[in-house]
C-alpha positions in Angstrom: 17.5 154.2 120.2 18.6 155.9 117.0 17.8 153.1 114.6 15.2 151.7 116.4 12.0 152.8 114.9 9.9 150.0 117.4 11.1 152.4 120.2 9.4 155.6 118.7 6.2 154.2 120.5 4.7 154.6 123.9 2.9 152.9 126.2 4.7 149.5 125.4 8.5 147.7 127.0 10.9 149.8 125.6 12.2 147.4 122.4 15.6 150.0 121.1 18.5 148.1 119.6 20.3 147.9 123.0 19.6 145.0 125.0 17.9 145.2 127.8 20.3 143.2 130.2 23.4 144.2 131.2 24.7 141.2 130.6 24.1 141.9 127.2 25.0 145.1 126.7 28.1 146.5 124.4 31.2 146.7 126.8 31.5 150.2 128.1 34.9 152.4 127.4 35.0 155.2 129.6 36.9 157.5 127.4 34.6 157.4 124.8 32.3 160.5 124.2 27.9 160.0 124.3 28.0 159.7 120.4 30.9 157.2 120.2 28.7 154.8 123.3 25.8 155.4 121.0 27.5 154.0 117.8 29.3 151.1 119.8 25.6 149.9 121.2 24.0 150.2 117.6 27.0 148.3 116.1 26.7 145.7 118.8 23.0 145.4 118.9 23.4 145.4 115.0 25.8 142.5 115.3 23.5 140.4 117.7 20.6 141.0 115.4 22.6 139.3 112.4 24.1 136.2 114.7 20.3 135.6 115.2 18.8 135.9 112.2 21.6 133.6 110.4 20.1 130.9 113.6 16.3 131.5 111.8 16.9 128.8 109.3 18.1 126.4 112.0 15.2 127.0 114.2 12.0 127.7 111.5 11.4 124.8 109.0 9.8 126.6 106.6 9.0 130.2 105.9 6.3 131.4 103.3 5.3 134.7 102.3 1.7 135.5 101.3 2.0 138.3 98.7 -0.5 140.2 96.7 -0.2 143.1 93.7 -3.7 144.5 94.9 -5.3 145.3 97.7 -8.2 144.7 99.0 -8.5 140.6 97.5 -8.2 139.2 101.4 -4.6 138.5 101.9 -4.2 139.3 105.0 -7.2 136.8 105.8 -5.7 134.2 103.3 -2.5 134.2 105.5 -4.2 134.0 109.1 -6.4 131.3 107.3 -3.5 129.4 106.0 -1.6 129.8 109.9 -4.9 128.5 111.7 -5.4 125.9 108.9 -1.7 124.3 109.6 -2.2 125.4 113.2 -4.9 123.0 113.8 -3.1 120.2 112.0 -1.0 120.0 114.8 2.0 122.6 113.3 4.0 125.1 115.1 3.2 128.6 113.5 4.3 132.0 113.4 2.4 134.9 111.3 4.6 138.3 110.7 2.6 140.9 110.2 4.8 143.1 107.5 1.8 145.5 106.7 3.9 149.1 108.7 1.1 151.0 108.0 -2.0 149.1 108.0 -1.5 146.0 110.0 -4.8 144.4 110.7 -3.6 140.4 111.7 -4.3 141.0 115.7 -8.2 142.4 115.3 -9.0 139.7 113.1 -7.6 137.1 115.5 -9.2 138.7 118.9 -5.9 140.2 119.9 -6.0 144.1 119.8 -5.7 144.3 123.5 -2.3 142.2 123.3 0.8 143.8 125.0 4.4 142.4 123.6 7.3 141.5 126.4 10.3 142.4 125.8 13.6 140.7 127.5 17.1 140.6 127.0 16.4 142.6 123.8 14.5 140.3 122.5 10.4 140.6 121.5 8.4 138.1 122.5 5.1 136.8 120.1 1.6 137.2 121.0 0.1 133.6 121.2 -2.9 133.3 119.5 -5.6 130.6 118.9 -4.2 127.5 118.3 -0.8 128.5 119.6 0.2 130.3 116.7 2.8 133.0 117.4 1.8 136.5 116.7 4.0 139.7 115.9 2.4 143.2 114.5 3.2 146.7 114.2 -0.4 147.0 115.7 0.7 146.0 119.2 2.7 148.6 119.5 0.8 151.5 118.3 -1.1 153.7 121.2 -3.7 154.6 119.2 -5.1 152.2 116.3 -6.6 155.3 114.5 -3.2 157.2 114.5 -1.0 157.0 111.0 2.0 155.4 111.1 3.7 158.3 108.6 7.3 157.0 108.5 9.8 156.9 105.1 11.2 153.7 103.5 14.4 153.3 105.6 12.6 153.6 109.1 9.3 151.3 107.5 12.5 148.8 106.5 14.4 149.2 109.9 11.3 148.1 111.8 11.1 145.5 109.3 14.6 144.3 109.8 13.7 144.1 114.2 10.8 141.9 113.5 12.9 139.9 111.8 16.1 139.5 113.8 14.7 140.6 117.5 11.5 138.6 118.0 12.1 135.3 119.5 9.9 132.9 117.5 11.8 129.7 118.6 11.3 127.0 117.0 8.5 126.5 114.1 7.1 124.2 111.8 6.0 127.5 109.3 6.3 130.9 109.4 3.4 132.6 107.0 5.2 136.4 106.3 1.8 138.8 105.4 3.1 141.5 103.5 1.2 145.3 102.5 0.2 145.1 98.5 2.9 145.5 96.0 6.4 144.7 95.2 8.3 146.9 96.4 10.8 147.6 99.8 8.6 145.3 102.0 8.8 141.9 100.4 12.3 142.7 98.7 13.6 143.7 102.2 12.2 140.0 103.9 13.9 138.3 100.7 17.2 139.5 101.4 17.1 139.6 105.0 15.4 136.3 106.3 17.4 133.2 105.4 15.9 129.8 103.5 12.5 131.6 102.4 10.8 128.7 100.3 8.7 130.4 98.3 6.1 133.0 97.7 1.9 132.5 98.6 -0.2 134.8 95.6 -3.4 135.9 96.5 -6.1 136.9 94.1 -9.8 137.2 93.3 -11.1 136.0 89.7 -11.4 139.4 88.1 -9.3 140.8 85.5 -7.8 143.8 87.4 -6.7 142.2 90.4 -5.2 139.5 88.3 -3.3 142.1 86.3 -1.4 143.1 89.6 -1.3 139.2 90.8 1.3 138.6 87.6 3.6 141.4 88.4 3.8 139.8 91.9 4.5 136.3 90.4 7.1 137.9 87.9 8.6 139.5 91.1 9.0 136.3 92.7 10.9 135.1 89.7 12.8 138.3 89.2 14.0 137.8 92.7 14.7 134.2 92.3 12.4 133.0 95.2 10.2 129.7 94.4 6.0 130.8 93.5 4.5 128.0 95.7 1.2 129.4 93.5 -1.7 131.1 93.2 -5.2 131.4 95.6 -8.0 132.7 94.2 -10.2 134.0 96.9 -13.8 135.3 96.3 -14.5 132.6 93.8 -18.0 132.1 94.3 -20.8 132.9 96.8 -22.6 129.7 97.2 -26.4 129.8 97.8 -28.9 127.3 99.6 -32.6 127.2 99.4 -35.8 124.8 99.5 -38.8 123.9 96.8 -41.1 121.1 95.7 -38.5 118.1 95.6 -37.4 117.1 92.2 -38.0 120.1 90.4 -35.7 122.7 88.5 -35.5 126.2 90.0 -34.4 129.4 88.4 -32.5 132.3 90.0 -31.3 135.5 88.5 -27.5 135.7 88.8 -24.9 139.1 88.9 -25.1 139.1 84.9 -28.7 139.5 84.9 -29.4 135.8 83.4 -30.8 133.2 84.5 -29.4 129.8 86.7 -31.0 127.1 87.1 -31.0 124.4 89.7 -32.7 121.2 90.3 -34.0 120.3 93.7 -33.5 117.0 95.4 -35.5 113.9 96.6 -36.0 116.3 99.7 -36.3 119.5 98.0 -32.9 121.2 98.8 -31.3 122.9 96.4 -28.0 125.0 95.7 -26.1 127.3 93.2 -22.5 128.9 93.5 -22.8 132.7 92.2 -19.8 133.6 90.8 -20.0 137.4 92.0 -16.2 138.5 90.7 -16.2 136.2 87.7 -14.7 132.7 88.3 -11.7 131.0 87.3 -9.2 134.0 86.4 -6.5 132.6 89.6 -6.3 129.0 87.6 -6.3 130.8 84.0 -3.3 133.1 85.2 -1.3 130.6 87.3 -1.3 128.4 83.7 -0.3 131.3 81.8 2.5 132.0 83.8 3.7 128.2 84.8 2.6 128.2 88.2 0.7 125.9 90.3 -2.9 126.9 91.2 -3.2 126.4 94.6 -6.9 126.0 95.3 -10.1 128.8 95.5 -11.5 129.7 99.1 -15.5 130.5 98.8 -16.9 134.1 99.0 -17.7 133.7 102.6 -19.6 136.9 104.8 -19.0 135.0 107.6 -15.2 135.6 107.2 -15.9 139.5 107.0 -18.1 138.8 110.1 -15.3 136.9 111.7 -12.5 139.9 110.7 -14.3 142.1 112.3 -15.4 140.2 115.7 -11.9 138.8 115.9 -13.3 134.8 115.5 -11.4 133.4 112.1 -14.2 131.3 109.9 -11.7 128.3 110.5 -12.4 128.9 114.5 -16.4 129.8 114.4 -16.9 126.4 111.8 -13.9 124.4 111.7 -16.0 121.8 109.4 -17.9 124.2 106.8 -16.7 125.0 103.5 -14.1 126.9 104.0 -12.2 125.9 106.7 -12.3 122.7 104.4 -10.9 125.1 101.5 -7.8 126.7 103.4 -7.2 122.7 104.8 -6.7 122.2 100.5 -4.4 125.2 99.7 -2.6 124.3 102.9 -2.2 120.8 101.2 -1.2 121.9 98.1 1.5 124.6 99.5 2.8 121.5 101.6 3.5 119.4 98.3 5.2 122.0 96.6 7.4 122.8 99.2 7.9 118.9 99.6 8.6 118.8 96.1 11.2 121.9 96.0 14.8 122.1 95.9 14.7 124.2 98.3 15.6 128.2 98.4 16.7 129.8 95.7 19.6 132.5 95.5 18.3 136.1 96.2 19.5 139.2 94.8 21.7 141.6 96.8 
């Protein structure tokens, strides 16, 4: 359909404004003319999108977006973290994948090869591990390796079908992973998707990433949405070794200097490597009056597990990070607990 960018692809259910049911679809005047049917269908389908988006506040208890100013600090793997996270703790979750042009949510949960159904006009999640609900502009691309080269208003269009024409039922949480930045995307979701409770920054410890990681909590407050707080991911890279028990060990760290470690009674020993610096997430989130939601360990076996499609939190649901996401998801819980609820958003 005209203003259906979803449609523009092949090779998956055809998902245009107009229902796919005729029992659904715009009554039919036979006087009118191919362009005037065309504008009664989008004005219909338009008006069916809206009844059930205002329903998405009835049906989804809470919706959080994961935001970040910079890319490349691991948002999109700090939102599938925090879905599996409150996944496993017995939640119903969705994950929207808002990245147009790079999404990247399905490969890192095993579910490139995941067709969407469509029916009755409606788009049906992927279910992932753990049950969570999946929706991505990657399952409906032919070719992962072709661009998606599309404006603003057909990027936002898209945007506005995931939102309104994907059947999510009902949820617990909905965890909204957006592209880096502050513009159309997150401002588009804001506007659009009712009772949003707040906004997830993501950030690693070093200054330049937490330059761009106070414009996005500015933007939160600019568009009067809630800043649940800050994660700082990549805080440390912790490392494990073995020497003569009860002695003091020295390894050289990324400045070039010297840490030391003492070994135990069995001669195990450990040190945390602070790789990107440490500590910048807490220092900005106090500078700017927002809670500090937790660090999540520099992990390879997270790159390991983006790539093969096996989340840390699945491959070692007990090692030190699934243990860190369980925290943040804590901490994002208590301050949505403690909230008085959405705020007003601009128009």
């Amino acid at each position: 359909m005209a203003d259906s960018p979803i449609s523009h692809h092949d090779g998956s259910t055809e998902q245009g404004d107009a229902p796919s049911s005729a029992a659904t679809e715009a009554p039919a005047d036979p006087s009118a003319s191919p362009e005037q049917t065309a504008q009664m269908e989008q004005a219909y389908a338009q008006m069916r999108r809206k009844l059930r988006i205002s329903k998405l506040d009835e049906e989804i208890k809470h919706k959080i977006m994961v935001l970040s100013g910079k890319g490349g600090v691991g948002k999109s793997t700090v939102s599938v973290g925090l879905a599996l996270s409150l996944a496993r703790s017995g939640k119903k979750v969705g994950l929207m994948d808002i990245d147009i042009t790079g999404p990247n949510i399905p490969k890192m949960l095993g579910l490139e090869s995941a067709e969407l159904n469509v029916e009755d006009g409606q788009i049906f999640p992927v279910i992932g591990p753990h049950g969570i609900k999946v929706i991505s502009m990657a399952f409906l691309l032919d070719d992962p390796d072709k661009p998606v080269i599309w404006r603003g208003p057909i990027k936002l269009g898209a945007i506005t079908q995931f939102i309104g024409d994907v059947a999510w039922g009902e949820l617990d949480t909905l965890i909204i992973d957006f592209p880096p930045g502050t513009s159309d995307e997150p401002l588009t979701v804001s506007q659009s998707l009712p009772g949003i409770d707040g906004v997830v920054i993501v950030t690693t410890p070093q200054e330049v990433a937490l330059l761009d990681s106070r414009k996005s909590i500015n933007f939160a407050k600019t568009i009067s949405l809630p800043c649940l707080g800050v994660v700082e991911n990549m805080s440390g890279y912790t490392i494990r070794g073995t020497a003569e028990p009860n002695t003091t060990i020295s390894v050289i760290g990324p400045a070039g200097t010297p840490i030391e470690a003492q070994t135990n009674e069995t001669g195990e020993w450990s040190l945390t490597l602070d790789i990107f610096k440490s500590g910048g997430g807490a220092s900005a989130a106090a500078e700017l009056d927002v809670p500090f939601l937790g660090a999540l360990p520099f992990d390879p076996g997270v790159v390991r597990g983006g790539d093969d499609g096996v989340h840390r939190i699945i491959a070692e649901p007990d090692g030190a990070t699934a243990v860190a996401f369980d925290e943040v998801v804590k901490n994002v819980l208590i301050q949505i607990a403690g909230s008085s609820g959405p705020s007003v958003r601009i128009s």
